[in-house]
N, C-alpha and C positions, 0 to 999 in steps of 0.2 A: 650296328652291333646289338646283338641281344642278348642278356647275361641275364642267367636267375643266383639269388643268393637265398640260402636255405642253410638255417642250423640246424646238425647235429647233437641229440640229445647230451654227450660228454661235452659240448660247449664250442668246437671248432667250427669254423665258417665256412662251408661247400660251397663254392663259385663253378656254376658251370655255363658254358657257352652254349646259344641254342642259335637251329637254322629258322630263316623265315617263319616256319609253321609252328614255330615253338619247341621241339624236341631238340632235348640233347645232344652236342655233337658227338662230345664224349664224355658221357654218365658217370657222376662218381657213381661207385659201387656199394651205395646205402640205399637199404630198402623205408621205402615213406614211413613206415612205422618207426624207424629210428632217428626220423629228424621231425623238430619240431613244429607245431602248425603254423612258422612266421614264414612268410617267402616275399620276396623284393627280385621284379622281372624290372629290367631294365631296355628300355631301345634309347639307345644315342647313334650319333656318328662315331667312326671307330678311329676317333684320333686320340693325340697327347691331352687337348684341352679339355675333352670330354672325360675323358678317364680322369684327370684330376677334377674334374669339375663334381665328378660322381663320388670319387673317393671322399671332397670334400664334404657332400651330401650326406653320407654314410657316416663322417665323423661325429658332425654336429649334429644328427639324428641319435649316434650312443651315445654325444654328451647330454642331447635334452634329456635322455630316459636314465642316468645315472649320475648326473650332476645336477641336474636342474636349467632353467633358462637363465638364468642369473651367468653363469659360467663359460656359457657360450656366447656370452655375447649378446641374447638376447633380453628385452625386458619379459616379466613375468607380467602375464596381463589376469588382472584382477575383476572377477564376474561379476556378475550384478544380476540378483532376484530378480525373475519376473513377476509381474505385478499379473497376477490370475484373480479372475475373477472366481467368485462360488456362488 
């Protein structure tokens, strides 16, 4: 299975299906300048487990970026200075 996911400047989620060589099976009908510069190409197996395994991917990836890692589950990992030399 190969899926690209691509937003829409008005905020909806374009999901389209592509063949082996990466094109479209069937294009939504938005032109590149109205969707924004984020895209997520996927190859899995085209089963049950995979498609949930991906949705799951997809979920906790909009929770990092609008909740935080705290919220999903994860720990928030705390940086540490490099020690540079001058």
């Amino acid at each position: 299975m190969y899926r690209r996911y691509s937003i829409h400047r008005d905020g909806d989620l374009l999901v389209e299906d592509l063949d082996e060589s990466g094109k479209p099976i069937d294009p939504e009908p938005v032109a590149p300048e109205e969707r924004l510069p984020i895209e997520v190409t996927v190859l899995s197996p085209d089963d049950t487990d995979s498609r949930a395994a991906l949705l799951d991917l997809l979920e906790m990836a909009l929770g990092l970026e609008t909740e935080g890692p705290e919220k999903t589950g994860l720990r928030k990992r705390e940086g540490k200075k490099l020690d540079v030399l001058s």
